[in-house]
C-alpha positions as CSV (number, residue, x, y, z in Angstrom):
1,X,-14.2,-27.2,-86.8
2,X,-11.6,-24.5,-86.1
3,X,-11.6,-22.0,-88.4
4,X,-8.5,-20.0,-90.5
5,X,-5.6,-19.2,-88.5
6,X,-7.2,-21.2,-85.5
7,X,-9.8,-18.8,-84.4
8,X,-11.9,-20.6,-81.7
9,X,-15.4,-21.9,-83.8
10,X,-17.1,-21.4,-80.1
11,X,-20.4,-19.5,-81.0
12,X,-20.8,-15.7,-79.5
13,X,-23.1,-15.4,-76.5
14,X,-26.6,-15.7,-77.0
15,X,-28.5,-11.4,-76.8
16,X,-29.8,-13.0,-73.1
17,X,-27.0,-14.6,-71.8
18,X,-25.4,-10.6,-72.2
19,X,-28.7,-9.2,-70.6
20,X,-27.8,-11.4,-67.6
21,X,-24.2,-10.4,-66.8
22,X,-23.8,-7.7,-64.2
23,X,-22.4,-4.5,-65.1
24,X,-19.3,-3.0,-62.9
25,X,-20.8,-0.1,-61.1
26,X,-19.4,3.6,-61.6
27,X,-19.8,5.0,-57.9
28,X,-17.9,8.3,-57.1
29,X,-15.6,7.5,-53.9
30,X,-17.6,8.8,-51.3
31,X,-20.4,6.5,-52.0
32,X,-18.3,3.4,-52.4
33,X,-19.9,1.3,-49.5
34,X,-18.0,0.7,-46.7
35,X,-17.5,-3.0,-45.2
36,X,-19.9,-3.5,-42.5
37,X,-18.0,-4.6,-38.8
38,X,-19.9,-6.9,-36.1
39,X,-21.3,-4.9,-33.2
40,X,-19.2,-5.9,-29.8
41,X,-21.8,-6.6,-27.5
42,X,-21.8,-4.9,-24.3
43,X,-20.2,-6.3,-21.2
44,X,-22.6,-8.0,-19.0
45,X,-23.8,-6.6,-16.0
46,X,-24.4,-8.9,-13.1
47,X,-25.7,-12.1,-13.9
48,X,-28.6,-10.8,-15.4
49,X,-29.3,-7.8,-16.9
50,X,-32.3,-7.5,-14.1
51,X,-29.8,-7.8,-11.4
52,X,-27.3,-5.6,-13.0
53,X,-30.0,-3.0,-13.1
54,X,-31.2,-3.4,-9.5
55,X,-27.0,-3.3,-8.8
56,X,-26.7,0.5,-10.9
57,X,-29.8,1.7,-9.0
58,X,-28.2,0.9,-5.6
59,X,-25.0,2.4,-6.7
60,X,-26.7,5.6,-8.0
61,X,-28.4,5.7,-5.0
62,X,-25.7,5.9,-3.1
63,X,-23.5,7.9,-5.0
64,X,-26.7,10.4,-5.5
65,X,-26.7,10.9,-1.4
66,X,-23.1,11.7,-0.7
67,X,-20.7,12.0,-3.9
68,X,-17.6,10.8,-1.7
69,X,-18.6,7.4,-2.4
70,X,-17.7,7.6,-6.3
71,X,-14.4,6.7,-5.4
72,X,-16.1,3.4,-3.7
73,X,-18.3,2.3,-6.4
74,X,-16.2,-0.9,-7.4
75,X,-16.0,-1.9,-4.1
76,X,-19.6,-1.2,-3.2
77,X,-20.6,-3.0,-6.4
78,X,-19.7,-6.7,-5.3
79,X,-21.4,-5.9,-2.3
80,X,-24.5,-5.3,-3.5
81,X,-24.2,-8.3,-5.7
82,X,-23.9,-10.4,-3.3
83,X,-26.6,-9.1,-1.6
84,X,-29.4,-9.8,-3.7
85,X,-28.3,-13.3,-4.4
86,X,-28.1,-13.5,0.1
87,X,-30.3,-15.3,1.8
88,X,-30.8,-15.2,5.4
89,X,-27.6,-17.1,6.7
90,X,-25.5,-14.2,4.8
91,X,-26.8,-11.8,6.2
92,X,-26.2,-12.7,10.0
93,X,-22.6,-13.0,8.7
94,X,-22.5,-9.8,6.9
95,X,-19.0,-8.0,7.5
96,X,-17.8,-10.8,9.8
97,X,-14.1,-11.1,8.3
98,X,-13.7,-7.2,8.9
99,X,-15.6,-7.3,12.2
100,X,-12.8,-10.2,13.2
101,X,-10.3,-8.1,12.2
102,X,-11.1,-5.2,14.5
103,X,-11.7,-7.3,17.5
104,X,-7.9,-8.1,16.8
105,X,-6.9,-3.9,16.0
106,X,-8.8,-3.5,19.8
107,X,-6.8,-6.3,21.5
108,X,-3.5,-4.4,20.4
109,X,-4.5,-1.3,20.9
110,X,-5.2,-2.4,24.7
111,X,-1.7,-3.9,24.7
112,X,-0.5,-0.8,23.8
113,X,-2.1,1.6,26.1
114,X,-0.7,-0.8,28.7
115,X,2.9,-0.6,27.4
116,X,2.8,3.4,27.4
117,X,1.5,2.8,31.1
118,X,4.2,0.9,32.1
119,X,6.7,3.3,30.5
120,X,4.9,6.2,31.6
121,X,7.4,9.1,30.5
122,X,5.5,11.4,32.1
123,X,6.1,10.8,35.7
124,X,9.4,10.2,34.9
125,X,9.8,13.5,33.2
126,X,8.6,15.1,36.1
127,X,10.6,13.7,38.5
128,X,13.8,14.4,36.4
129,X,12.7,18.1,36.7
130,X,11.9,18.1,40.2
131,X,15.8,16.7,41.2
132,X,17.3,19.4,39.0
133,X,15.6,22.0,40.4
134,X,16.2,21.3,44.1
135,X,19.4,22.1,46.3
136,X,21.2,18.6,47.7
137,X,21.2,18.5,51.1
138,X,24.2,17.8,52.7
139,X,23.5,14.1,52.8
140,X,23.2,13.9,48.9
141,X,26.2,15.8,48.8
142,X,27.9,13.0,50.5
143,X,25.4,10.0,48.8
144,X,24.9,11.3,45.7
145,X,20.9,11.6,46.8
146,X,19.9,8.6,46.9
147,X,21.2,8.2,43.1
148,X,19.2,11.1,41.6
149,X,22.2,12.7,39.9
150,X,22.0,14.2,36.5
151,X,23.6,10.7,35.3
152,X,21.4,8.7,36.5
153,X,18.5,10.9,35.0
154,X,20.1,11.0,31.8
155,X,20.5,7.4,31.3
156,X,17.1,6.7,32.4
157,X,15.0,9.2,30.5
158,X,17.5,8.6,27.1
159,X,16.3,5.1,27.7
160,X,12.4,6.3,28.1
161,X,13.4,7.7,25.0
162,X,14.3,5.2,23.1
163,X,11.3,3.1,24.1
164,X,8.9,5.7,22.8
165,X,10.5,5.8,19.6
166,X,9.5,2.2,19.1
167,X,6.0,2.7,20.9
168,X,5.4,5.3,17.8
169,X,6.3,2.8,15.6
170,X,4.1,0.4,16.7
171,X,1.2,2.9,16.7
172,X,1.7,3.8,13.0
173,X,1.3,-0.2,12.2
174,X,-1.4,-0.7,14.0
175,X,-2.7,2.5,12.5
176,X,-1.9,1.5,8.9
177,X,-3.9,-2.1,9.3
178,X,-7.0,-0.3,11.1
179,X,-7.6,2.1,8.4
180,X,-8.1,-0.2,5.1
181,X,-10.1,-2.2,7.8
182,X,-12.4,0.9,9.0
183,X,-13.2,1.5,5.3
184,X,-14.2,-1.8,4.5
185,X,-16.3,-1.5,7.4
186,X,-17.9,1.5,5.5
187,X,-18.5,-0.6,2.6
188,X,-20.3,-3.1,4.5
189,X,-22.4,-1.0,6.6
190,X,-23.3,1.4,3.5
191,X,-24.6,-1.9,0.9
192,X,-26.4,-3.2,4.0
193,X,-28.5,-0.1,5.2
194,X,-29.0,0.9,1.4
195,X,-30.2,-2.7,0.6
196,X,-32.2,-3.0,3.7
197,X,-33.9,0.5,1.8
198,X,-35.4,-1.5,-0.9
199,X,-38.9,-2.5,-0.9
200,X,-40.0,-6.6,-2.2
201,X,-36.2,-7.8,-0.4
202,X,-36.7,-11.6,0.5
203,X,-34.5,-11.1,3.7
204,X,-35.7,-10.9,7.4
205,X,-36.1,-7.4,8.0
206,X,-35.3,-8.4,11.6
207,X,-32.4,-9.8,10.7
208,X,-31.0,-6.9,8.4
209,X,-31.7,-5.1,11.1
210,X,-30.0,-6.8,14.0
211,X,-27.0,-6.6,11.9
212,X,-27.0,-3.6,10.9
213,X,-26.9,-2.3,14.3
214,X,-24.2,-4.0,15.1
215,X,-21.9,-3.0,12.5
216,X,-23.0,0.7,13.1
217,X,-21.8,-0.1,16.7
218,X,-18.3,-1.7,15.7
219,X,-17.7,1.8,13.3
220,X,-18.2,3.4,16.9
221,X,-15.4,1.2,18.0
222,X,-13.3,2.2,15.4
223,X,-13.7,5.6,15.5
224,X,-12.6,5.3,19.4
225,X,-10.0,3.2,18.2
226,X,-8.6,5.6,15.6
227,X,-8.4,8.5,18.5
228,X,-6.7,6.9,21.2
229,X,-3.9,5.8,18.5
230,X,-3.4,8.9,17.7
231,X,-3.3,10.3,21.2
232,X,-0.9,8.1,22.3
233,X,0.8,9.1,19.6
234,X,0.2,12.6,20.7
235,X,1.4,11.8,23.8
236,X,4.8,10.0,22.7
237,X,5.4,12.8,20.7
238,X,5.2,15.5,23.5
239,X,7.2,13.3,25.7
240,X,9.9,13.0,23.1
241,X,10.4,16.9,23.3
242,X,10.1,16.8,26.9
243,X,12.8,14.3,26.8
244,X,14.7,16.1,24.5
245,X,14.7,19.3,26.8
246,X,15.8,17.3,29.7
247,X,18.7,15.7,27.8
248,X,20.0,18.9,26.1
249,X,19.3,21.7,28.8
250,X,18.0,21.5,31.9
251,X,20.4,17.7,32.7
252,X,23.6,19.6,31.3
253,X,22.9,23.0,33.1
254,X,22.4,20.5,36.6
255,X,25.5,19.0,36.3
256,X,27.1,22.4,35.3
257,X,25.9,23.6,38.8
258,X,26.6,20.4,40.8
259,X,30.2,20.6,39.5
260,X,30.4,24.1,41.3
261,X,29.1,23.4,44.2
């Protein structure tokens, strides 16, 4: 029954049902506990961590021997991946799409020394020197030596000229696509002679081997590569000022004199 002024007649809690409620706690701020965050896990490495150990260990190894190769670790680290999940198959294919692509780099840069040849500046250089420094005889007087005039030179070496200017072009293409290629090459040859290191590797030594040997070789190539483009490059270039010389002194100064003779 409600009592006076409708006060609620619910009884007051029982001495042990106040004994049971919690009590607010009276922490000072710095002890006020902070709310706990899930851990992000760390990234995986490899597909295992076993393999992703065995892939660290190559890389330090490498890395330990010459410190140049820091700057290839992401590219070295597929490698070796791949690698210890090869089996024997892989490995006589090791580095073939960057061996394929030299084959092609050495084909051009054949081509190339053949154009140059066929250009040959310097024999026409040579000969443009030799008329301008000779008297006509009375016959070229009269037959314009056998057309070795000053105009004749100039037209021919301008043209030479021209020609090299695209040559050098051409070489610093071919240039631009064997470098990325040569490094590459590195990458293979370094995972595979650092792999072959390891003792407990499933692969045919004899195999590793083989191939290894032969991509040491093809770096050889390369490297011969790499220094013939840049003496024909060389070469264009000193041609060019050759050329140059021809067009601006010594062919003006020839026909200066033929005109007072």
């Amino acid at each position: 029954m409600p009592g006076a002024g409708g006060a609620s007649s619910t009884p007051p809690a029982s001495p042990s049902a106040q004994a049971k409620a919690p009590k607010p706690l009276n922490l000072p701020p710095s002890a006020v506990p902070v709310r706990s965050t899930v851990a992000t896990p760390p990234p995986l490495r490899g597909q295992s961590g076993q393999q992703g150990t065995a892939v660290d260990a190559l890389l330090h190894e490498v890395i330990s021997a010459d410190a140049s190769m820091e700057k290839f670790r992401f590219r070295l680290k597929p490698r070796f991946e791949s690698l210890l999940k090869a089996d024997d198959d892989a490995v006589l294919n090791w580095g073939e799409r960057n061996l394929g692509a030299l084959r092609q780099v050495s084909q051009d840069q054949a081509r190339l020394a053949g154009e140059l040849a066929r250009i040959n500046p310097t024999q026409w250089t040579e000969r443009c020197k030799q008329a301008a420094s000779r008297p006509p005889s009375v016959l070229g007087r009269i037959f314009g030596g056998n057309g070795e005039t000053p105009q004749y030179y100039e037209t021919k070496v301008d043209q030479i000229r021209t020609e090299l200017m695209q040559f050098r072009k051409e070489l610093t293409a071919l240039y631009e696509e064997v470098e990325p290629d040569a490094e590459d090459l590195l990458m293979d040859v370094t995972a595979l002679q650092t792999f072959a290191k390891q003792p407990g590797s499933k692969l045919d030594a004899v195999l590793v081997d083989g191939r290894l040997r032969t991509l040491i070789a093809a770096q050889q190539t390369v490297l011969m590569t790499m220094q013939a483009l840049d003496n024909f490059k060389a070469t264009c270039a000193q041609s060019m000022m050759t050329i140059d010389q021809l067009l601006q002194v010594i062919i003006p100064n020839w026909r200066l004199a033929e005109s007072q003779r």
